[in-house]
Residue frames relative to the residue before (quaternion, step in Angstrom):
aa qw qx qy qz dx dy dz
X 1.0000 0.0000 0.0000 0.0000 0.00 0.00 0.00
X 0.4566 0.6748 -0.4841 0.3192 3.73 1.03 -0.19
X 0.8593 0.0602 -0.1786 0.4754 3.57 -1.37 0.42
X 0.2797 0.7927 -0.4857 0.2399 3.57 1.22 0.86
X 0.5523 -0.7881 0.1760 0.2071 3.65 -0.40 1.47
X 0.5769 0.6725 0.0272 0.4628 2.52 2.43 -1.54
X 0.6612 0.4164 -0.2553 0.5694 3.14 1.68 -0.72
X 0.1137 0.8669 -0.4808 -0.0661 3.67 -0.79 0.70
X 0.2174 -0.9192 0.2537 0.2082 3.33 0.58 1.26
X 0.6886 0.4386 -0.3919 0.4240 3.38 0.84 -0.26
X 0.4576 0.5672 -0.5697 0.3799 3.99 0.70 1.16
X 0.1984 -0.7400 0.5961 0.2402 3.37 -0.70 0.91
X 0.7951 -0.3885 0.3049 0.3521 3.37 -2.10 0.66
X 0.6879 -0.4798 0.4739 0.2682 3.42 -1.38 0.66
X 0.7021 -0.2930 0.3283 0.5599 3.59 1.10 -1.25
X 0.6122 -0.5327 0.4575 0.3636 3.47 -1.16 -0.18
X 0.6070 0.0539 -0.1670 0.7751 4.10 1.05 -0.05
X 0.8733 -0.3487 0.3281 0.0895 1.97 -2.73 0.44
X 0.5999 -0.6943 0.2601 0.3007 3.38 -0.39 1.30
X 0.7176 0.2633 -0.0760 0.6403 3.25 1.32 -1.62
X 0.5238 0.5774 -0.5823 0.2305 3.76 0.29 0.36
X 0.7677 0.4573 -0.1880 0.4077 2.33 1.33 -1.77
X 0.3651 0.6904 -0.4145 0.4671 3.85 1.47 0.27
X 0.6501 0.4268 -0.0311 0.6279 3.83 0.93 -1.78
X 0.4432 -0.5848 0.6464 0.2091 3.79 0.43 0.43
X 0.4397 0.6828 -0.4366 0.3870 4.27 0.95 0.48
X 0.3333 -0.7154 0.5805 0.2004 3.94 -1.25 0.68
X 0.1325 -0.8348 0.5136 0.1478 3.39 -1.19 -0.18
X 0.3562 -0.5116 0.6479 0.4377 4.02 -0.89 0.16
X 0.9489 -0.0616 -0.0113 0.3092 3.64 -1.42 -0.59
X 0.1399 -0.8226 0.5232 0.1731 3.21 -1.02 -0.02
X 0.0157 0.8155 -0.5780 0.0261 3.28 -1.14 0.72
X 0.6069 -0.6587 0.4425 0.0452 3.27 -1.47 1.36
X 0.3128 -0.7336 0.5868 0.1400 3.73 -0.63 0.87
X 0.4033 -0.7603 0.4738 0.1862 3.44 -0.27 1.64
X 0.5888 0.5919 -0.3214 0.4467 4.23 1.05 -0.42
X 0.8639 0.2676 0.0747 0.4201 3.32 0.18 -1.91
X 0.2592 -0.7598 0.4540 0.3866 3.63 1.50 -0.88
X 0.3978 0.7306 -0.5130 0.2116 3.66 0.79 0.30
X 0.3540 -0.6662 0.6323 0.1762 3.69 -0.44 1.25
X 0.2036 0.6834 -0.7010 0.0001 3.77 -1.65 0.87
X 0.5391 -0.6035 0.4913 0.3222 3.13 -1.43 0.17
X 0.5529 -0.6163 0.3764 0.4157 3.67 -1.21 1.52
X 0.8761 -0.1817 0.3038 0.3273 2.67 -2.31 -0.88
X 0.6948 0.4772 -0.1981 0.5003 3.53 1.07 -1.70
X 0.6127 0.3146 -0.5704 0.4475 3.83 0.79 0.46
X 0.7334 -0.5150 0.3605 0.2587 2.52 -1.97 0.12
X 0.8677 0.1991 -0.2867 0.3539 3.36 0.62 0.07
X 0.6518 -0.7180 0.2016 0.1376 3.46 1.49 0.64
X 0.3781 0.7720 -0.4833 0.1656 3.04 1.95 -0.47
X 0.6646 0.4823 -0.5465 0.1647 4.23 -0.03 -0.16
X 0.4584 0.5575 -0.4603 0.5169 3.35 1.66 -0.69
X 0.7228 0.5731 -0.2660 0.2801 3.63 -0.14 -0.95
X 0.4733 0.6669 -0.1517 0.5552 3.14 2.05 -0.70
X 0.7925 0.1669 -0.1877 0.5558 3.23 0.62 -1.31
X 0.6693 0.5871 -0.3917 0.2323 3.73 0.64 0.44
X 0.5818 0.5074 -0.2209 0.5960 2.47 2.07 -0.65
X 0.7858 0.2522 -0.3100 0.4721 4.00 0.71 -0.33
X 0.4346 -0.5680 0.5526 0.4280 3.86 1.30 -0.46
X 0.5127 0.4913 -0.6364 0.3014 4.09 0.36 -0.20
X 0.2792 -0.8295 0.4593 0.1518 3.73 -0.55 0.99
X 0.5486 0.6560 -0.2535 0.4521 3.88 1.94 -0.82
X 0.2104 0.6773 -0.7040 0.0389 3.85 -0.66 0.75
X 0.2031 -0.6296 0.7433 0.0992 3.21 -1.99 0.64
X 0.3051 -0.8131 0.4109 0.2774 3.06 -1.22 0.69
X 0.4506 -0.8136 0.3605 0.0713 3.04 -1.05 1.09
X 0.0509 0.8616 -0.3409 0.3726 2.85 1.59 1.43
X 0.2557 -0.6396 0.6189 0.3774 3.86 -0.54 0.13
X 0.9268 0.0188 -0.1180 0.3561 3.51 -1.50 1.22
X 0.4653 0.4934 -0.4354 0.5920 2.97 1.87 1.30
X 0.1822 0.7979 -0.5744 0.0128 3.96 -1.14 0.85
X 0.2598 0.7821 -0.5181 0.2289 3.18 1.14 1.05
X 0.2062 -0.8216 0.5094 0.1513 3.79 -0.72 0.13
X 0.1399 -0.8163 0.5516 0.0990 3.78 -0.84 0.92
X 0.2008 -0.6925 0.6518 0.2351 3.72 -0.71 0.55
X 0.0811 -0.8916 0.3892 0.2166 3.26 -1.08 0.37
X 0.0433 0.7722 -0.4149 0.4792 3.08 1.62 1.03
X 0.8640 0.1532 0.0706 0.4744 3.16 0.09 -1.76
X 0.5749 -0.6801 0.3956 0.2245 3.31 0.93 0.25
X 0.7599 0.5107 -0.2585 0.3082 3.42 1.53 -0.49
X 0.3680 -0.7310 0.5199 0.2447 3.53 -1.35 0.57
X 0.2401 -0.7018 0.6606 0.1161 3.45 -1.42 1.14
X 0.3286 -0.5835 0.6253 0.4007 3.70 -0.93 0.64
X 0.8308 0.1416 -0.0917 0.5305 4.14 0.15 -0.72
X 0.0193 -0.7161 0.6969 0.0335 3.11 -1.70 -0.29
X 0.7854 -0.4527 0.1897 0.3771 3.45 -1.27 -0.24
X 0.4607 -0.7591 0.2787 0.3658 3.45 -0.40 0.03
X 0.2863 -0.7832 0.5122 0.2057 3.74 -0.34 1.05
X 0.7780 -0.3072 0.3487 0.4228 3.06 -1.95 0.08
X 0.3585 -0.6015 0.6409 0.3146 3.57 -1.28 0.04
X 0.3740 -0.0741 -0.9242 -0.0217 0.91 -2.35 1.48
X 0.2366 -0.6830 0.5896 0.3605 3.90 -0.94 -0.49
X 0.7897 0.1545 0.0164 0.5935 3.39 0.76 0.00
X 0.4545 -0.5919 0.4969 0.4430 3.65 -1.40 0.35
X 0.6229 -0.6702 0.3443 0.2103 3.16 -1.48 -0.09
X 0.7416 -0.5102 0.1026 0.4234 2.84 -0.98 1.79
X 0.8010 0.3385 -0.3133 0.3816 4.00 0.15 -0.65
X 0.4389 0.6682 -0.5264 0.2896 3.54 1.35 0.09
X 0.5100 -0.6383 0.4794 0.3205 4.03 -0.74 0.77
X 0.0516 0.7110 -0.6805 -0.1694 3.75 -1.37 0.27
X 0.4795 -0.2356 -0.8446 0.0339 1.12 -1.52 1.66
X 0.0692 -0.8777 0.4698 0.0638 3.57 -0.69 0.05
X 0.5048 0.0168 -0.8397 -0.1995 1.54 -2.60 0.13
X 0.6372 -0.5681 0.3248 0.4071 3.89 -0.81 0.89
X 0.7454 0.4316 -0.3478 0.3704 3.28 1.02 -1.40
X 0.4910 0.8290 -0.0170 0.2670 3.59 1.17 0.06
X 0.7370 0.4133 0.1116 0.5229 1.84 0.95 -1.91
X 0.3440 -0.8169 0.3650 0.2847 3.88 0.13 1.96
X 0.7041 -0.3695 0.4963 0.3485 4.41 -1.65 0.46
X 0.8831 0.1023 -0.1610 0.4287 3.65 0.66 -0.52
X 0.3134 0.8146 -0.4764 0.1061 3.19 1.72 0.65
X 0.3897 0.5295 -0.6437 0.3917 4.51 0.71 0.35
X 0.6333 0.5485 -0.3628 0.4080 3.75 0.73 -1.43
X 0.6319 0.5390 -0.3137 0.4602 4.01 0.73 -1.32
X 0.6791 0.6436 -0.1298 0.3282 3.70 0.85 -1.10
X 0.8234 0.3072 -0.0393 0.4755 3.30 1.61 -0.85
X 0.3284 -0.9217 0.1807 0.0994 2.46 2.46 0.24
């Protein structure tokens, strides 16, 4: 991943949630951070996917996740996982009291059931 083009470390995160949930009044399960642009979406296991959608809609192929006490990175281009990588702008992650899934107030009584679809 060194002198990768896609990765630009000195952009800080979009925010602490999902860019377009939190646009759509929507919750998510995980979040993760676009290593290029800093745009924070919600993973695969939410419901509406916005990081895939990110990289389809801009081509930035580098996410980190944007987990607390998570700093693994995934390209998706290549399909490949990195346990580490460089270090980006702070934050690394939302912040420790943010609920997962979240946001809480949001975030629907049967949302495991909503999740497994």
């Amino acid at each position: 991943m060194s002198g990768d083009t896609s990765i630009d470390p000195e952009v800080p995160p979009s925010g602490s949630g999902c860019v377009e949930c939190d646009a759509a009044g929507g919750w998510w399960f995980h979040l993760r951070r676009c290593t290029q642009c800093g745009h924070v979406g919600c993973c695969d296991d939410s419901p509406s996917k916005h990081a895939t959608a990110h990289f389809r809609e801009t081509g930035h192929p580098v996410i980190r996740s944007y987990e607390p006490r998570e700093g693994w990175f995934w390209n998706f281009e290549t399909e490949e996982l990195f346990e580490a990588g460089p270090e980006l702008a702070p934050p690394v992650s939302h912040p420790e009291d943010q609920s997962v899934p979240g946001p809480a107030e949001r975030v629907p009584e049967d949302w495991a059931r909503v999740l497994r679809g």
